[in-house]
N, C-alpha and C positions, 0 to 999 in steps of 0.2 A: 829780321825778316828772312824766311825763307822762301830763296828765289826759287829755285827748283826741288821737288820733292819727287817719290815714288809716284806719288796720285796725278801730281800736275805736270809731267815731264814732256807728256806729249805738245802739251802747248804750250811750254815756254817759250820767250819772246825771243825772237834774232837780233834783237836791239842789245845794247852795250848793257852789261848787268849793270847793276847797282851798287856803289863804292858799297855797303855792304851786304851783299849777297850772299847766301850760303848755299852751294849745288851740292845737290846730291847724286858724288861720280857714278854710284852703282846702278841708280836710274839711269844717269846718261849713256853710260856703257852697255845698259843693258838694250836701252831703246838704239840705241846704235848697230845692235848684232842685232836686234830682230829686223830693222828694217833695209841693211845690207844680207840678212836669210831669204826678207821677202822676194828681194829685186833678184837673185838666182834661181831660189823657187820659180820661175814664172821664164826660164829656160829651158828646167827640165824637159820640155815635150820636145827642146830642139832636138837635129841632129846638126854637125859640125859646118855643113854646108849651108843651114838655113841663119848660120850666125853672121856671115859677111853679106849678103845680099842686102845691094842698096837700090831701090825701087826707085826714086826722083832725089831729088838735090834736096827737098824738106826732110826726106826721110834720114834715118842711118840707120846702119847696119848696128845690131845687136850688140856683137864683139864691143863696138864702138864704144856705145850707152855702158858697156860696164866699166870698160877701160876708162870712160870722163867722167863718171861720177867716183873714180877712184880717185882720179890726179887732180879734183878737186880739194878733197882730203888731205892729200900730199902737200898741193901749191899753198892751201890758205890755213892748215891745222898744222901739220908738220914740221913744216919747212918755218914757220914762225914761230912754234913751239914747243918741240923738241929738238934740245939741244944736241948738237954732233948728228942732227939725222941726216943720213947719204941717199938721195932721191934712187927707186929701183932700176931706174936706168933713165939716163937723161934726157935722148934725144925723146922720149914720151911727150918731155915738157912742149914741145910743139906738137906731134901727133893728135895730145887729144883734150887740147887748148881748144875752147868752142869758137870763145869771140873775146877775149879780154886783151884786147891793146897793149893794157897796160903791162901785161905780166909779159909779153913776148909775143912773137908768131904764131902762127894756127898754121895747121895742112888745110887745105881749099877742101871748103865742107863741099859739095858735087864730087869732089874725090875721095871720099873717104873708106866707099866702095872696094877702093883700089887699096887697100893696106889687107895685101893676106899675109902680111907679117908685121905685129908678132903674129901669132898663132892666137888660138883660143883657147888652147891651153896655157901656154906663155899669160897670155891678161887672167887666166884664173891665179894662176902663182901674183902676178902684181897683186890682185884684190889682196888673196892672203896674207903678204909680205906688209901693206899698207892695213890690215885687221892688227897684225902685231903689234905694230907701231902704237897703232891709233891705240886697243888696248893697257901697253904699257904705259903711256902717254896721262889716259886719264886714270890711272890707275895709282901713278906718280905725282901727278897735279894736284894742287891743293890751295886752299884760301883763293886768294885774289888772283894769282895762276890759273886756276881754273874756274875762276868764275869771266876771266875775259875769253880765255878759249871753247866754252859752252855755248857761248853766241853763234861763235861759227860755226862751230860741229853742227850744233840745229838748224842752222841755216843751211849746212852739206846735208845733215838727215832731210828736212823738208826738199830739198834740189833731187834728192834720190828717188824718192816720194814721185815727182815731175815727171822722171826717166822711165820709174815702173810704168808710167803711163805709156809714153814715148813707145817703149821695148813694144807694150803691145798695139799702139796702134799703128805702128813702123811694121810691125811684123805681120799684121793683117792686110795693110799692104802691099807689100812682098808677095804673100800667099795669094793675094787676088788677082797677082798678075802672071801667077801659075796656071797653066790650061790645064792641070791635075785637080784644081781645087781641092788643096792638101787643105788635112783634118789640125788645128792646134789642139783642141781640148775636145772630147765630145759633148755633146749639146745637155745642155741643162735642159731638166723637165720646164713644160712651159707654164706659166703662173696661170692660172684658169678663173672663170670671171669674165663677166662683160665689162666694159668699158665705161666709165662713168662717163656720166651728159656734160655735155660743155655747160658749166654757167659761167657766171661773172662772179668776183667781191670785188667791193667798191670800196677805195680808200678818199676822205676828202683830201683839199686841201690843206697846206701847213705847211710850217719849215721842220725838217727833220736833222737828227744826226745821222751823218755818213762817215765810216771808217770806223779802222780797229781801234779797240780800246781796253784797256786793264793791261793783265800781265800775260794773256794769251800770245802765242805767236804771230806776227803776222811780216809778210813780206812786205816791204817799203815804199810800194808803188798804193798800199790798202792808208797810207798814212800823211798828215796830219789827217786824224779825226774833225771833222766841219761839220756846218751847218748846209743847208738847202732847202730851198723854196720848192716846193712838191705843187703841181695845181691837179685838180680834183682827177682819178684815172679810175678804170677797169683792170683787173686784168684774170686772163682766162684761168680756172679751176684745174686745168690738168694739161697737158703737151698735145700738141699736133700731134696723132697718128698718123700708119702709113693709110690706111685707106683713106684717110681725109686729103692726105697730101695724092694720093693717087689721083681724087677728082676732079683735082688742080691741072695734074697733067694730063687726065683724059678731056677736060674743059679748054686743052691749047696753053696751059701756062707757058710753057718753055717756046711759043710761038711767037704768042703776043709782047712786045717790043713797051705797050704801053702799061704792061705791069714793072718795069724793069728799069732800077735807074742804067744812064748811062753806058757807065762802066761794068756792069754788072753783063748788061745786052752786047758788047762787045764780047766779055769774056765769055757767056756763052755760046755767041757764034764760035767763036774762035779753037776753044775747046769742044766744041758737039756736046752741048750737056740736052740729055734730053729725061733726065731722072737722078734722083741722088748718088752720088759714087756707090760704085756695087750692086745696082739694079740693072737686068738684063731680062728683057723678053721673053718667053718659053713660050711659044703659041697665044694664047691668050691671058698667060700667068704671069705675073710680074713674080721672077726671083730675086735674090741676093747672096753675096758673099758674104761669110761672117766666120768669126774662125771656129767654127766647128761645120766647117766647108759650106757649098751651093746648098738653099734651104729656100721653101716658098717663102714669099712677104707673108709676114702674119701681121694682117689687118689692124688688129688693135694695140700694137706694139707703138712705141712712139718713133715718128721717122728721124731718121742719124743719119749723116753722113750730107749733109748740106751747106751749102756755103752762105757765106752772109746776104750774097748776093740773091738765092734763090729763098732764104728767110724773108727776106724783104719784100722780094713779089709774090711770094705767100700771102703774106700779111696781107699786101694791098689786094688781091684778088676775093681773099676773103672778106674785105671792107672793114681790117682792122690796121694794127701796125705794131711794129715789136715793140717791147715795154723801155725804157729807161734804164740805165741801170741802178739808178737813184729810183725809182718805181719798183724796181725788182727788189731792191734790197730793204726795202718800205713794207712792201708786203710780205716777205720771209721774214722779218724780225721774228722773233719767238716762235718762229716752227721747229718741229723738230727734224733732224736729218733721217727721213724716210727715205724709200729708195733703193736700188742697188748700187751698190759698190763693186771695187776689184777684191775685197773680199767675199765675196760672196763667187767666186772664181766664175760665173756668169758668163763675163766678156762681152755682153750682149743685152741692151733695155730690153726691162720685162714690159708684161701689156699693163701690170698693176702694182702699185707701192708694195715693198717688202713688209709694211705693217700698217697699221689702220691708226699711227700717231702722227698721220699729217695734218692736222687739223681741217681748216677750207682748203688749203691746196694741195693737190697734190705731186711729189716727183719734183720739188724745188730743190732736193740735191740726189745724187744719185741717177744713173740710164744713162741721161746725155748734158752735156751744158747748154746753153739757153745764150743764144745771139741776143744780145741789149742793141739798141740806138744807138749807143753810146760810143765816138771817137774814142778812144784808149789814151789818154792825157792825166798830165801832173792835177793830183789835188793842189788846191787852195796850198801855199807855203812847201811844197812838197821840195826835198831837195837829197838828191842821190848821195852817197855816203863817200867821204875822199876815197881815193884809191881803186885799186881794180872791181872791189866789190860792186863799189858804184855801178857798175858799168851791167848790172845782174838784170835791171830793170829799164832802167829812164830812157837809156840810148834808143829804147824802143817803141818810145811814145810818139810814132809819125805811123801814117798811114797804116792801124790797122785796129780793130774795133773788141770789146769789151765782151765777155761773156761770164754768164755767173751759173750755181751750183757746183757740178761734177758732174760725171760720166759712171756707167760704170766699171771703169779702167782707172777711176780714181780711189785711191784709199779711200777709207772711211775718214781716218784721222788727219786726213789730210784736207777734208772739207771743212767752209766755215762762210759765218754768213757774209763777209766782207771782203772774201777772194774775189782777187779780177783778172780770170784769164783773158787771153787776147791773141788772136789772130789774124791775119790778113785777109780781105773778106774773101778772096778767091777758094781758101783754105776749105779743104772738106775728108780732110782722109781722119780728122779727129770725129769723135760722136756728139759731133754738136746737131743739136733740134729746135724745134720751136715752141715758144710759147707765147699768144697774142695780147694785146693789151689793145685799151684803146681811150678817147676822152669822155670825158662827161659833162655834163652842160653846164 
């Protein structure tokens, strides 16, 4: 059996191969330099100073994101793998340690701001010095040597994947809290078209399979694969727009206490939210930041940058409510991944799918990800893996909720119907949007 080929490289599993496995290094190697090309590509437009700014304690700075997804490399590839290798400089091991206990210390991520040393230059030499490694590495490996160290690699290439997202939506907030409103990229032509009518598709009841399956890749939290009891739903044909979300706030959404759980009306007193992160007033025009700087709202764009919290009293004000994630994932089965991506260098939901092969919905991967119901918690048998790996997912299944598709900040390849991001509902500087569901009789 072969476990990894040319064709299939992109999605093989992060699970333990298979006693016998056969990987194919030159695909691994190869998808490894493209998608450590991609995550610097996607600096270019810095300059030296826009690499350390740390905007809030969720963000990091730039530098940061390249430096950790290198000493990931280092700590779980290298340093296990190849024999006699001498880390590029030690004290890293704690600089740019995120959260793993097990492996050692971390610097206090709220400071990480504060490290203008190394340099930016310095973590471009680490990246390099750590390409070698890793190059000669799998280039040396062989049989069952490399078919246990391909687990991880993919599991560092998918982590990289994460941080290209990271770089850009950390950096968009950076830039939005510059009174310059600096330029990242310039603006993509805008997609032209009206905006399709809200309908519904109706899925009945049943029990369904939920979770990854075959020999795609998937992170640990997508797995065991189960069953679930589905009772009969709706849910909407295309995303909330901004103008549709506008009507909410010029109808008093962010007033009314009784569209709002709780905590939600707390955190918006508390914060002043009175429109999604990066909407600002101009006379009677609602703008926003985005990084190809201050830009009118375009009405049929789908609205981004909302917390779970303001999804929710969305939903209710509209007289629906978010979908499931077992409902979402129900109804994207066999679509295809329509949409924009971070390939598609965007940075920014369009008003309409990149191709006309969404079937009934549209925009289920790709613009923005999609706030679920759903608490962020262990599958049915679900159990984190011994050791520091472990510690990549499960430590994080309290207080913070489910979100499915991609953005488009998210690779292409890096989508799939069974990913479960997850944030805290306060969160909003990622391109998360909505999409309504609701029951059926």
């Amino acid at each position: 059996m072969n476990w990894i080929t040319g064709d299939s490289l992109a999605t093989a599993t992060a699970r333990r191969a298979p006693s016998n496995a056969v990987v194919d290094e030159s695909a691994l190697a190869r998808l490894y330099r493209t998608t450590r090309g991609v995550t610097e590509s996607l600096c270019e437009p810095l300059a030296a100073e826009d690499y350390v700014v740390q905007s809030m304690p969720d963000a990091s700075p730039t530098k940061w994101h390249l430096a950790h997804t290198t000493w990931l490399f280092e700590t779980f590839v290298l340093a296990r793998h190849r024999r006699g290798y001498r880390p590029y400089c030690p004290e890293f091991a704690t600089l740019f340690n995120s959260y793993y206990e097990t492996v050692g210390p971390q610097w206090p991520r709220p400071s990480r701001g504060l490290l203008s040393r190394p340099t930016v230059r310095e973590v471009y030499r680490y990246r390099a010095y750590v390409d070698e490694q890793m190059a000669g590495l799998l280039h040396t490996a062989n049989g069952k040597d490399l078919a246990n160290l391909a687990a991880t690699t993919l599991l560092g290439i998918n982590h990289e994947q994460q941080h290209q997202e990271l770089i850009i939506t950390d950096i968009k907030h950076a830039f939005a809290a510059n009174p310059l409103y600096p330029v990242y990229r310039e603006p993509a032509p805008d997609v032209e078209g009206a905006t399709a009518s809200l309908t519904w598709v109706e899925f009945p009841e049943g029990t369904v399979w939920i979770g990854g399956e075959g020999d795609g890749f998937f992170f640990d939290n997508e797995l065991p694969r189960h069953q679930v009891f589905v009772r009969p739903f709706r849910i909407a044909n295309r995303l909330v727009t901004n103008e549709e979300y506008a009507r909410f706030i010029a109808d008093g959404g962010y007033e009314r206490h009784e569209l709002w759980l709780s905590d939600g009306w707390a955190t918006r007193q508390a914060q002043g939210w009175n429109a999604p992160l990066y909407w600002e007033k101009r006379g009677a025009q609602w703008c926003a930041m985005t990084l190809a700087g201050l830009r009118a709202v375009n009405p049929n764009e789908p609205v981004c940058h909302v917390s779970y919290y303001e999804a929710d009293a969305y939903a209710r004000w509209a007289g629906f409510r978010l979908p499931t994630e077992h409902e979402w994932e129900t109804a994207a089965a066999g679509q295809a991944l329509g949409g924009h991506f971070l390939d598609a260098q965007r940075f920014h939901p369009a008003a309409l799918p990149a191709t006309d092969d969404h079937g009934p919905l549209y925009q289920l991967y790709g613009d923005v990800w999609q706030w679920t119901a759903s608490a962020y918690a262990a599958y049915p048998g679900y159990r984190p893996a011994p050791g520091a790996l472990g510690e990549y997912n499960g430590k994080f299944m309290s207080n913070r909720f489910v979100l499915r598709g991609a953005s488009c900040a998210t690779a292409r390849s890096h989508a799939r119907l069974t990913y479960r991001n997850f944030f805290a509902p306060e969160a909003r500087w990622q391109f998360s949007g909505i999409r309504l569901a609701g029951d059926l009789a």
